[in-house]
N, C-alpha and C positions, 0 to 999 in steps of 0.2 A: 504494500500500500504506500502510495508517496500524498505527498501532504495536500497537494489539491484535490484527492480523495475525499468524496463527500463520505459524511459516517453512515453508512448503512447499517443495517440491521447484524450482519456477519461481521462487521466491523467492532460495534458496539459488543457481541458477542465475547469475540475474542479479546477485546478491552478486559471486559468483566472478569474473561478466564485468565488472563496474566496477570491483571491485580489482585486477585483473590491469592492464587501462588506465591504473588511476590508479596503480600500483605502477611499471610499463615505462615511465610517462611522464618519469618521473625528474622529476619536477616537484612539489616541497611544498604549493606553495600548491592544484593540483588534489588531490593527496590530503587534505591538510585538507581540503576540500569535500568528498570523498566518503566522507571519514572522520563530517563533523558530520551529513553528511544518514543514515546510517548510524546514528549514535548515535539523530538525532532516533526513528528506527526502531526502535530497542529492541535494536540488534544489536551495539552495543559499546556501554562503561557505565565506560570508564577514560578519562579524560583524553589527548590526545598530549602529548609533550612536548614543554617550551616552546622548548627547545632544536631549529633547524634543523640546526645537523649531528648530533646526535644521531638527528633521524626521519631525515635524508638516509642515516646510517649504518644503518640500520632497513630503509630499502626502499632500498636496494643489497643489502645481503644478502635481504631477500623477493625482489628480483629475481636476482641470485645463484641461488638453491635455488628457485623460480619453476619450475613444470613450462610453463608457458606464454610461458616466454624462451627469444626467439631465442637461436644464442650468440654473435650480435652484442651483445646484452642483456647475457649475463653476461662477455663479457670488457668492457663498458662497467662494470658494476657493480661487477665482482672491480679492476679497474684505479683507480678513484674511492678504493677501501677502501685498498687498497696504497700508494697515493699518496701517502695521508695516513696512513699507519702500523695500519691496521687489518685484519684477516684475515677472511674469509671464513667462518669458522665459526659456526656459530647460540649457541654457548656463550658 
């Protein structure tokens, strides 16, 4: 897909299906990647941020509220948050 690709339906699909991977993987440096090849796409257009626990606090809660988390996932995700003084809320 190059970036004057309109989002289609299979598009959005696979969106869905590489963010949930790269979200459940709990791993930053795979979601940077899926984050910048994304961008290169035209599908996001903000910066992440520079800060690692900041995005780790970011996709703990995307996995947290994640329809596509085991709830292995989310008591991994809610427990990381808690740990280190943070809630589970999207607010």
């Amino acid at each position: 897909m190059e970036k004057s690709d309109k989002l289609t339906a299979e598009t959005i699909k696979q969106f869905n299906k590489e963010r949930d991977k790269a979200v459940l993987s709990f791993d930053i440096k795979k979601f940077r990647h899926f984050y910048a090849k994304w961008t290169l796409l035209g599908v996001y257009d903000e910066p992440l941020p520079k800060s690692d626990i900041i995005l780790m606090v970011s996709l703990c809660k995307m996995a947290y509220h994640s329809k596509a988390a085991t709830i292995r996932d989310k008591i991994k995700a809610k427990r990381w948050l808690e740990d280190r003084g943070y809630s589970t809320s999207l607010d």
